[in-house]
PDB file of N, CA, C and O in Angstrom:
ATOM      1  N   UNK A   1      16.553  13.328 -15.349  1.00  0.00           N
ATOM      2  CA  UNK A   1      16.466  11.957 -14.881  1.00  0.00           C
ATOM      3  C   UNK A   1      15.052  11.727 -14.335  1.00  0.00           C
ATOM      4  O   UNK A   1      14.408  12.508 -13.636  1.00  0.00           O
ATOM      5  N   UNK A   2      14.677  10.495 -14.785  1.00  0.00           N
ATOM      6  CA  UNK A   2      13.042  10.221 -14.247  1.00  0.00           C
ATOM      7  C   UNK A   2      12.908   9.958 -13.224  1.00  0.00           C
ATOM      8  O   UNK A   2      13.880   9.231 -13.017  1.00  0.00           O
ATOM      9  N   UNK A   3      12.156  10.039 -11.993  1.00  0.00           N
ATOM     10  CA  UNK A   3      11.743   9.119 -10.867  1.00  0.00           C
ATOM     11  C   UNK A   3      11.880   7.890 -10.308  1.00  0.00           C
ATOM     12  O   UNK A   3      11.926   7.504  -9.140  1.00  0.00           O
ATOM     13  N   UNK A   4      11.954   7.192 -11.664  1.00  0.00           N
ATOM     14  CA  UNK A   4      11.907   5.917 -11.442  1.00  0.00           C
ATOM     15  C   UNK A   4      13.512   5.392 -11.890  1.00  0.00           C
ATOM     16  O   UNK A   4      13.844   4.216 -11.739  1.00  0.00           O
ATOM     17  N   UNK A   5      14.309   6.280 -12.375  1.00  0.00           N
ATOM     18  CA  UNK A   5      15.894   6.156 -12.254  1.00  0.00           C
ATOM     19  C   UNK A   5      16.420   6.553 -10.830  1.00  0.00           C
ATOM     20  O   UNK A   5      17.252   5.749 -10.409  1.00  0.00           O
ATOM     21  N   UNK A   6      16.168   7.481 -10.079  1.00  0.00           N
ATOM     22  CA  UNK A   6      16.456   7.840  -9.144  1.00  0.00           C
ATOM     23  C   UNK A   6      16.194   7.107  -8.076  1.00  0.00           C
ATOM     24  O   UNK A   6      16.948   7.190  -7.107  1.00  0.00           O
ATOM     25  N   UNK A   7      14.951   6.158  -8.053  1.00  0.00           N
ATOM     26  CA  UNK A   7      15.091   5.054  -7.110  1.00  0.00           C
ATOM     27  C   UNK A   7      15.669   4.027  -7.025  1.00  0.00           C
ATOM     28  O   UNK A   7      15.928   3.349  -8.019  1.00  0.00           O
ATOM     29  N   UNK A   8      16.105   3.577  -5.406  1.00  0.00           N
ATOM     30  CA  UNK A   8      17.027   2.433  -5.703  1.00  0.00           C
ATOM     31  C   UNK A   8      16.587   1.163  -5.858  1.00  0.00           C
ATOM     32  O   UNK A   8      15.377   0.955  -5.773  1.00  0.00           O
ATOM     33  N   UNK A   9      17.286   0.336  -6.055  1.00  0.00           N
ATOM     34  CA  UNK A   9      16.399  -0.816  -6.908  1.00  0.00           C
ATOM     35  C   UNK A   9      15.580  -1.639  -6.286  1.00  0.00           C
ATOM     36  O   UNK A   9      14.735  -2.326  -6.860  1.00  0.00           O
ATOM     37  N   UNK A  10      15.854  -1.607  -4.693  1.00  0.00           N
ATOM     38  CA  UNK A  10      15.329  -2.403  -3.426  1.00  0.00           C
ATOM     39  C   UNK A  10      14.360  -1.474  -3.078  1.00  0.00           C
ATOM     40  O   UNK A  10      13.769  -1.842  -2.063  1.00  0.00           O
ATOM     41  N   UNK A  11      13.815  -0.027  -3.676  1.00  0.00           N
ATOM     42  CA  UNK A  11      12.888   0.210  -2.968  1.00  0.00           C
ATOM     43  C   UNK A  11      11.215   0.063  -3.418  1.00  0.00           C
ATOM     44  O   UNK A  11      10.858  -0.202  -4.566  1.00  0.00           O
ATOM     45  N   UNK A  12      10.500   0.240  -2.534  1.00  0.00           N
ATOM     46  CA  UNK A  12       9.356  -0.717  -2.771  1.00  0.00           C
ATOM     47  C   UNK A  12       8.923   0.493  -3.822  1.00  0.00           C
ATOM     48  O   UNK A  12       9.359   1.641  -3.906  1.00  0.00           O
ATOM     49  N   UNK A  13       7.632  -0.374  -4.793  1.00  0.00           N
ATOM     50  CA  UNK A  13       7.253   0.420  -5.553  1.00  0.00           C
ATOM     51  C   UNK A  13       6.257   1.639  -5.082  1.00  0.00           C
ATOM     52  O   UNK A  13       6.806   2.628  -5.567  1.00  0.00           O
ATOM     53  N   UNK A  14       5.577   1.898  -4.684  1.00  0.00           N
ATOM     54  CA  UNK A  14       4.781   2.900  -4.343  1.00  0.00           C
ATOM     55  C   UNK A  14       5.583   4.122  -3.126  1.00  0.00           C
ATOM     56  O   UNK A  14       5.127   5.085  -2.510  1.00  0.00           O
ATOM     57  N   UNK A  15       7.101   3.418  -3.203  1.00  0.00           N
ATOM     58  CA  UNK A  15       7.935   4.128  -2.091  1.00  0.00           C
ATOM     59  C   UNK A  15       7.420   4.098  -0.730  1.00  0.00           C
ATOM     60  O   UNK A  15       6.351   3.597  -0.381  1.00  0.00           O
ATOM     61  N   UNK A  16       8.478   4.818   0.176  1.00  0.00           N
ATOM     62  CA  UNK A  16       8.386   3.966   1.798  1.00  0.00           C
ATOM     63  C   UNK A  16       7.414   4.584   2.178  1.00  0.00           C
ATOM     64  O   UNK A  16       6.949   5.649   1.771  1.00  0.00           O
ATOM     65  N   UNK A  17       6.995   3.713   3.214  1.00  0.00           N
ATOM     66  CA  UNK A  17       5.673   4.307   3.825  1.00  0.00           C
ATOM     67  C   UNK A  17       6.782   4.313   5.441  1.00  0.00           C
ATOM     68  O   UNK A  17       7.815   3.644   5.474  1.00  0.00           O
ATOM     69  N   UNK A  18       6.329   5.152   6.615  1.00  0.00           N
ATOM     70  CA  UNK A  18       5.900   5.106   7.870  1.00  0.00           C
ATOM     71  C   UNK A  18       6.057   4.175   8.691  1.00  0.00           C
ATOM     72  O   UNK A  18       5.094   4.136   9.456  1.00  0.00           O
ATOM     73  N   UNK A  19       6.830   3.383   8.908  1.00  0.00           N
ATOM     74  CA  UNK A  19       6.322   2.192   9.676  1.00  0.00           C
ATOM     75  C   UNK A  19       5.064   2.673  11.061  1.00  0.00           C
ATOM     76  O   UNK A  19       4.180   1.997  11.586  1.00  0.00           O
ATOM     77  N   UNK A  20       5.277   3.379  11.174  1.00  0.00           N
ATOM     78  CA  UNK A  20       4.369   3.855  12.855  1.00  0.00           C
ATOM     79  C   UNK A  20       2.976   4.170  11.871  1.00  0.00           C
ATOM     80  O   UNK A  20       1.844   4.213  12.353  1.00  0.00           O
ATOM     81  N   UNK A  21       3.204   4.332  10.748  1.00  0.00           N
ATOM     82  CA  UNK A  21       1.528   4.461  10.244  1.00  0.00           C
ATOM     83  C   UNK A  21       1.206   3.414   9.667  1.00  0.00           C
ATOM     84  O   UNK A  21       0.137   3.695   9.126  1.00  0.00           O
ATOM     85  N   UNK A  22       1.482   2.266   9.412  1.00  0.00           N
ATOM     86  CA  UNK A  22       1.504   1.326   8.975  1.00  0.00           C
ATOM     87  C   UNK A  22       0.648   0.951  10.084  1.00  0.00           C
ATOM     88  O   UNK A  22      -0.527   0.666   9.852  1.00  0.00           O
ATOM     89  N   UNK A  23       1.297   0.906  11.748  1.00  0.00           N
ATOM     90  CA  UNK A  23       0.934   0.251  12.648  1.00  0.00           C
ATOM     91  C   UNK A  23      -0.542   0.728  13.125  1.00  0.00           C
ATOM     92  O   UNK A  23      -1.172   0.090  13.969  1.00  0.00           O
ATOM     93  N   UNK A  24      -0.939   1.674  12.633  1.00  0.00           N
ATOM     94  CA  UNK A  24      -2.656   2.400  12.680  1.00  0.00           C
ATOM     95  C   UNK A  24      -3.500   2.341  12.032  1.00  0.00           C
ATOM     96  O   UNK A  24      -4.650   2.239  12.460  1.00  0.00           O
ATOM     97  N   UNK A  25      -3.115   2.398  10.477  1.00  0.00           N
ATOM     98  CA  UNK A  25      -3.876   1.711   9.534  1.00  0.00           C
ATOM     99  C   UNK A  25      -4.930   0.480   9.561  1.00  0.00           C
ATOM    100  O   UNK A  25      -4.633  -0.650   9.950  1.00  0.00           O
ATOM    101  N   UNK A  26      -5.941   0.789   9.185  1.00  0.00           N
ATOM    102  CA  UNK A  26      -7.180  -0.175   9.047  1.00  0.00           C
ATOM    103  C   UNK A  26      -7.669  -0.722   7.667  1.00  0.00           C
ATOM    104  O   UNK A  26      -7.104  -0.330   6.646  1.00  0.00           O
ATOM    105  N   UNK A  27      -8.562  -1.494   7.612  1.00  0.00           N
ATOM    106  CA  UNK A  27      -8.999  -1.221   6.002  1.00  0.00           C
ATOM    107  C   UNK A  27     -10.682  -0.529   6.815  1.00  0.00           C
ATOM    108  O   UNK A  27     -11.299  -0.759   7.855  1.00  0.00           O
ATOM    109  N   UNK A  28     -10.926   0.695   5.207  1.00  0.00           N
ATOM    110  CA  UNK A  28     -11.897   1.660   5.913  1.00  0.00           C
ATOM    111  C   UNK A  28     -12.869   0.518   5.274  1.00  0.00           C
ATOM    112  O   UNK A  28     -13.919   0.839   5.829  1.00  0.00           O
ATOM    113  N   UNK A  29     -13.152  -0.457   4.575  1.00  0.00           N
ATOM    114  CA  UNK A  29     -14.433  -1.587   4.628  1.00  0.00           C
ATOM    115  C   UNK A  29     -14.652  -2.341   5.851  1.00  0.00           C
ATOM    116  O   UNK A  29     -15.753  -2.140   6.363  1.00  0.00           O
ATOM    117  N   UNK A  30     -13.748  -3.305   6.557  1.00  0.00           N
ATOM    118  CA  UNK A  30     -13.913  -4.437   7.646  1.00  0.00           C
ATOM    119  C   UNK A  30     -13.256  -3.697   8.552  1.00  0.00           C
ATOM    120  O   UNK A  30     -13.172  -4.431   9.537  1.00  0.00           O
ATOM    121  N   UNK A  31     -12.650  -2.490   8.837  1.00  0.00           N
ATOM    122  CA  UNK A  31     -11.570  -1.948  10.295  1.00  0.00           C
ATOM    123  C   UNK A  31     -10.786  -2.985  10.433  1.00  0.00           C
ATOM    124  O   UNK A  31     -10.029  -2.746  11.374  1.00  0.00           O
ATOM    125  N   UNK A  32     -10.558  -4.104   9.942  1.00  0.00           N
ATOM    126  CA  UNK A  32      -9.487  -5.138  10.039  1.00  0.00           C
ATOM    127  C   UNK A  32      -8.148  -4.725  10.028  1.00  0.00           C
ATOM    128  O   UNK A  32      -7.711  -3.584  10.181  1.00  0.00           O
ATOM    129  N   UNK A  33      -7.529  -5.799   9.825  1.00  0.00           N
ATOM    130  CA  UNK A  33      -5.970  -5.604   9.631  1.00  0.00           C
ATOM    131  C   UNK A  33      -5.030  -5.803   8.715  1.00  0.00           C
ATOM    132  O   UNK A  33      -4.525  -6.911   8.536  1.00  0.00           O
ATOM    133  N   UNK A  34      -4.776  -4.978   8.194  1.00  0.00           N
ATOM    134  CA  UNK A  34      -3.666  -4.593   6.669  1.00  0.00           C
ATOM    135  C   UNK A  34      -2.292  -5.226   6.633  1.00  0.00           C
ATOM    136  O   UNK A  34      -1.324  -4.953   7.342  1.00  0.00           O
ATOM    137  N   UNK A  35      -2.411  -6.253   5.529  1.00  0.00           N
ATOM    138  CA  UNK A  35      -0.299  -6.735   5.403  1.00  0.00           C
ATOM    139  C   UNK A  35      -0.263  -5.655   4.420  1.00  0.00           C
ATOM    140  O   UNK A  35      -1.063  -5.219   3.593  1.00  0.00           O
ATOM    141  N   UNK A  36       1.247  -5.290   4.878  1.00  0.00           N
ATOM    142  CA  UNK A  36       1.899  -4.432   3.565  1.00  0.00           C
ATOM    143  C   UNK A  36       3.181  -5.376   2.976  1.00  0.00           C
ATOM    144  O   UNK A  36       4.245  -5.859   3.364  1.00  0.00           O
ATOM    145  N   UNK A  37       2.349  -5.299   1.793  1.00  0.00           N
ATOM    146  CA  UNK A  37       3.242  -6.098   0.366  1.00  0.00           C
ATOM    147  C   UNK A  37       4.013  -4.659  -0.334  1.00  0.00           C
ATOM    148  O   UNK A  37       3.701  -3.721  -1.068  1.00  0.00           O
ATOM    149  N   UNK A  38       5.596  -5.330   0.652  1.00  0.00           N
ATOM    150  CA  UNK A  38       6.474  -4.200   0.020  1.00  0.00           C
ATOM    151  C   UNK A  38       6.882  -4.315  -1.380  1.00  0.00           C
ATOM    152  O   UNK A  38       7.471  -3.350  -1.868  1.00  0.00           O
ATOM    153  N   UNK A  39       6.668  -5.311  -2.075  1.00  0.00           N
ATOM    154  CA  UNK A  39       7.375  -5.568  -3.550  1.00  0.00           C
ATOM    155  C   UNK A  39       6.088  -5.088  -3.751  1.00  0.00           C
ATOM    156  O   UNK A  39       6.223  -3.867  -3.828  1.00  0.00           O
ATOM    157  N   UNK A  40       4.686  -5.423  -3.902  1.00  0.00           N
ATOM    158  CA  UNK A  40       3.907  -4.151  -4.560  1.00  0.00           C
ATOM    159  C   UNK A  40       4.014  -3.298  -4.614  1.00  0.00           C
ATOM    160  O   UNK A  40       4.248  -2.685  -5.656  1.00  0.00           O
ATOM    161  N   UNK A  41       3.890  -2.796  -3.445  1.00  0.00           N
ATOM    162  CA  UNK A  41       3.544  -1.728  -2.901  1.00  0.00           C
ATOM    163  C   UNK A  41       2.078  -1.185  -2.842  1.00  0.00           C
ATOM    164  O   UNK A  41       1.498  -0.241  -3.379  1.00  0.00           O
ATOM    165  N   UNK A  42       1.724  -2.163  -1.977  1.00  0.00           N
ATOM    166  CA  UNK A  42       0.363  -2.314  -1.715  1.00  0.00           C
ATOM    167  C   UNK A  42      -0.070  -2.455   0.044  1.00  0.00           C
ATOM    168  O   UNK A  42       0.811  -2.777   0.841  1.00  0.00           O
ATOM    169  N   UNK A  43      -1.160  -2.245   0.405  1.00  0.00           N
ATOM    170  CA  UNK A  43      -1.413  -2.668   1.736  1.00  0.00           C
ATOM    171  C   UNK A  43      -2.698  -3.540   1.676  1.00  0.00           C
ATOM    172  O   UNK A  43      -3.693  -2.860   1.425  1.00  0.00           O
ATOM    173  N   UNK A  44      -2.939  -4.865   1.841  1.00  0.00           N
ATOM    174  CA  UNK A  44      -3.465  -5.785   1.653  1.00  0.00           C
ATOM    175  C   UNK A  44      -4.612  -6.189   3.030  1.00  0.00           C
ATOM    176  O   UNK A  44      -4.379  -6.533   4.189  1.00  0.00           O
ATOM    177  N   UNK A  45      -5.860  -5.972   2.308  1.00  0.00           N
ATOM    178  CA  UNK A  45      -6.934  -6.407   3.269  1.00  0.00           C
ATOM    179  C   UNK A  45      -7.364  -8.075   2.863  1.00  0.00           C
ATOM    180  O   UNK A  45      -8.043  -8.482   1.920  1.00  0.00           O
ATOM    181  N   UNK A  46      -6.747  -8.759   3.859  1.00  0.00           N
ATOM    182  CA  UNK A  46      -7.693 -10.349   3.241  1.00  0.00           C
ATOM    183  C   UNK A  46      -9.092 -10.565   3.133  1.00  0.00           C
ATOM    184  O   UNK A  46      -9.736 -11.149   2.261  1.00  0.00           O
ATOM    185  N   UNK A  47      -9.547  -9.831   4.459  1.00  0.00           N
ATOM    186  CA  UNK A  47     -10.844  -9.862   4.837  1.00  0.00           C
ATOM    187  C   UNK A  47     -12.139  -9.405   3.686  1.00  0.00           C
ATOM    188  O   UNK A  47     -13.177  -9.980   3.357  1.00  0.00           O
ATOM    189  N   UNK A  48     -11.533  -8.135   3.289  1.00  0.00           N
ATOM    190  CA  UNK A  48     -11.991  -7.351   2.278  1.00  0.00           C
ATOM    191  C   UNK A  48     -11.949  -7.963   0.675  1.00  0.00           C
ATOM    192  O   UNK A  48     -12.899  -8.028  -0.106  1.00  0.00           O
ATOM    193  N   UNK A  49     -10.712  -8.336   0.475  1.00  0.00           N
ATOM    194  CA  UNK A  49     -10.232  -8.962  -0.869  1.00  0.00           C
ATOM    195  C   UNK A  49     -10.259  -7.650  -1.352  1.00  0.00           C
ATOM    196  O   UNK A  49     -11.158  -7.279  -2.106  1.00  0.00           O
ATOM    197  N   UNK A  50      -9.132  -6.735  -0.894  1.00  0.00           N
ATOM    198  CA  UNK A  50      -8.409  -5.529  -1.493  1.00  0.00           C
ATOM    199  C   UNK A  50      -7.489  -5.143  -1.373  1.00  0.00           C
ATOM    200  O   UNK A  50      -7.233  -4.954  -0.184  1.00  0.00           O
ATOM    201  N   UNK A  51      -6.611  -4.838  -2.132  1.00  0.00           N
ATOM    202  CA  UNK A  51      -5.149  -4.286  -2.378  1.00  0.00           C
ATOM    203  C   UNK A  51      -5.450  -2.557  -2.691  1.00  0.00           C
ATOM    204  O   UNK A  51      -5.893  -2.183  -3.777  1.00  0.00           O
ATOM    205  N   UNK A  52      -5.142  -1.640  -1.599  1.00  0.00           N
ATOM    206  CA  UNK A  52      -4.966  -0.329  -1.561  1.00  0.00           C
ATOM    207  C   UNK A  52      -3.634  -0.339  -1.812  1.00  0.00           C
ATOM    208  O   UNK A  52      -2.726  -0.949  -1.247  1.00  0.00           O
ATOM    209  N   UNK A  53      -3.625   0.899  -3.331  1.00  0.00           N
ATOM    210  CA  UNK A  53      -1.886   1.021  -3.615  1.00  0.00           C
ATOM    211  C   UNK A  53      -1.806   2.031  -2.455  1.00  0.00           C
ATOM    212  O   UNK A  53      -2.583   2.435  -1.590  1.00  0.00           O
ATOM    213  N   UNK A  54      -0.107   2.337  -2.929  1.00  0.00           N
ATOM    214  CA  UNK A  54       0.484   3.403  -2.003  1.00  0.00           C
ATOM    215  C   UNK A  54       1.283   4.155  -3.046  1.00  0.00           C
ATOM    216  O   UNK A  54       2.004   3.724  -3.946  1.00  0.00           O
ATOM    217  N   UNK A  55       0.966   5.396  -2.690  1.00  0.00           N
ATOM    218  CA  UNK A  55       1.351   6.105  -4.005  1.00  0.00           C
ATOM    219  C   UNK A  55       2.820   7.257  -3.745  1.00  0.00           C
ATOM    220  O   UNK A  55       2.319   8.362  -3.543  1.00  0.00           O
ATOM    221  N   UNK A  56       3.647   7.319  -3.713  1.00  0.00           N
ATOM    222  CA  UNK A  56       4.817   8.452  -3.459  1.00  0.00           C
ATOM    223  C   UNK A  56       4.823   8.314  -1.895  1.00  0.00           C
ATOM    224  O   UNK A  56       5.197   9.331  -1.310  1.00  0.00           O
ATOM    225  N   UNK A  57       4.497   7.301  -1.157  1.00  0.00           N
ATOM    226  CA  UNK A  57       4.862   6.724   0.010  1.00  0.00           C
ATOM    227  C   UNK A  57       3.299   7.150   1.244  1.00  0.00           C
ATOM    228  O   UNK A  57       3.272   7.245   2.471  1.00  0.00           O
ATOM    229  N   UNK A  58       2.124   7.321   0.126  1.00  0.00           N
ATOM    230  CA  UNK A  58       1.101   7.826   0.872  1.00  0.00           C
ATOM    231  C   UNK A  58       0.152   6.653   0.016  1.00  0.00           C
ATOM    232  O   UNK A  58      -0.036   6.475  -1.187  1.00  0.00           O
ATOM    233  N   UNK A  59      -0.420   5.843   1.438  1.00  0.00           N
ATOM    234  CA  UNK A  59      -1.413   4.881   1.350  1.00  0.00           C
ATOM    235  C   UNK A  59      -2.820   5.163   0.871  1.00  0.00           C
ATOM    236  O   UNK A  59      -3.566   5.581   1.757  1.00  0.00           O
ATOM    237  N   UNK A  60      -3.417   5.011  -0.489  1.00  0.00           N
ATOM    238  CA  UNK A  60      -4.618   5.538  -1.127  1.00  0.00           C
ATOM    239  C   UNK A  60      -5.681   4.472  -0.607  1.00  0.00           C
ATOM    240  O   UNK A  60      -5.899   3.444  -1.247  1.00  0.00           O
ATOM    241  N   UNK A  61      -6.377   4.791   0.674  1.00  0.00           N
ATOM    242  CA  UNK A  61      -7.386   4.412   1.081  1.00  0.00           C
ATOM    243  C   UNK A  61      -8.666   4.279   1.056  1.00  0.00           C
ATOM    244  O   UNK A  61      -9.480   4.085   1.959  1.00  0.00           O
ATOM    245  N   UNK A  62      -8.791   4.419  -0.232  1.00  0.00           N
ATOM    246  CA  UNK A  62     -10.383   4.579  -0.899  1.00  0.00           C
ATOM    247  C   UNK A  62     -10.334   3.194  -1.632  1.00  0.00           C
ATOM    248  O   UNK A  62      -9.466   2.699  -2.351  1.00  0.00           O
ATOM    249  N   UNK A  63     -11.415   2.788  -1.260  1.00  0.00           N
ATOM    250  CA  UNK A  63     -12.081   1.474  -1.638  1.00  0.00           C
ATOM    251  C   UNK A  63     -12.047   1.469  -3.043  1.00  0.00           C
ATOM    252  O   UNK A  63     -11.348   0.669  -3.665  1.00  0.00           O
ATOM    253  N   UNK A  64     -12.780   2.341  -3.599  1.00  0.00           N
ATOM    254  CA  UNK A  64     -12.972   2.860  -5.351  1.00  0.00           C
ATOM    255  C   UNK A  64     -11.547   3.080  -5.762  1.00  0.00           C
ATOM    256  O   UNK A  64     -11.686   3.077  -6.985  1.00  0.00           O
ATOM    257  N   UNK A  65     -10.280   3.267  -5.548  1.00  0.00           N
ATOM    258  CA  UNK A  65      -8.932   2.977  -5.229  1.00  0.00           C
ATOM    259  C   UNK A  65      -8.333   2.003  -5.922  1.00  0.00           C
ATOM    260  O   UNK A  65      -7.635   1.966  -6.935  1.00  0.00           O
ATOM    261  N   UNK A  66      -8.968   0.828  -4.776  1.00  0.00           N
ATOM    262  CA  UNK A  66      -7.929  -0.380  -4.398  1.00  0.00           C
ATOM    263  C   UNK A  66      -8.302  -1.376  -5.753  1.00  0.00           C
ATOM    264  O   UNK A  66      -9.193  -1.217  -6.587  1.00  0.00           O
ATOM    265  N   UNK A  67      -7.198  -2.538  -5.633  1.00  0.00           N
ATOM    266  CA  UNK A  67      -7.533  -3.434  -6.580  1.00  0.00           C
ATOM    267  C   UNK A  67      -8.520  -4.374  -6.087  1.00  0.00           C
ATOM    268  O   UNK A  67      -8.955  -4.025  -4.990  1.00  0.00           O
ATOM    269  N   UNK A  68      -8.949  -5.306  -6.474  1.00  0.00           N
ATOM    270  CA  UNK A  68      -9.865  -6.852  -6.257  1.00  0.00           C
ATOM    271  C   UNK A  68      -8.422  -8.033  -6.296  1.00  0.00           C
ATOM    272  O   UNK A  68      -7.709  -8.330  -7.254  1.00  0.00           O
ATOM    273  N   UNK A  69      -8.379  -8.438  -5.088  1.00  0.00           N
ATOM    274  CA  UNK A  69      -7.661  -9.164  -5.341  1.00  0.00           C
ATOM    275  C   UNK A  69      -8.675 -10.375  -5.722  1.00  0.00           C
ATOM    276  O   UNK A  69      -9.870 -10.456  -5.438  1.00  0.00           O
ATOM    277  N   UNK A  70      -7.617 -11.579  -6.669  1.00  0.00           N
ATOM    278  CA  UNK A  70      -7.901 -12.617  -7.021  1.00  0.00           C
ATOM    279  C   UNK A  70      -8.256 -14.105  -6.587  1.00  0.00           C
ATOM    280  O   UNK A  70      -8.519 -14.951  -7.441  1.00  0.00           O
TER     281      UNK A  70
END
């Protein structure tokens, strides 16, 4: 069975993160402050205009990483 059968259907894509690390998290461009888009599964810098995925429930914080948001 694949990975992606084994998850349930409500869970976010990049899987759960931490809430208590959620609450420490920065973006490493502006030190600002990160929404996490659970149906991405993304953690979202406005400031920046970047979407850092989250990958097996671990937030990939590299700039060279993230998407451009639109």
């Amino acid at each position: 069975m694949s990975d992606e059968a084994r998850k349930p259907k409500d869970a976010p894509q990049g899987g759960a993160v931490d809430p208590r690390l959620l609450e420490i998290l920065v973006c490493p461009v502006t030190k600002g402050p990160l929404r996490y888009d659970r149906e991405r599964g993304e953690l979202i810098s406005e400031r920046a205009g970047l979407a850092y995925p989250i990958r097996d429930g671990i937030p990939i914080m590299l700039p060279e990483e993230a998407r451009k948001l639109d």
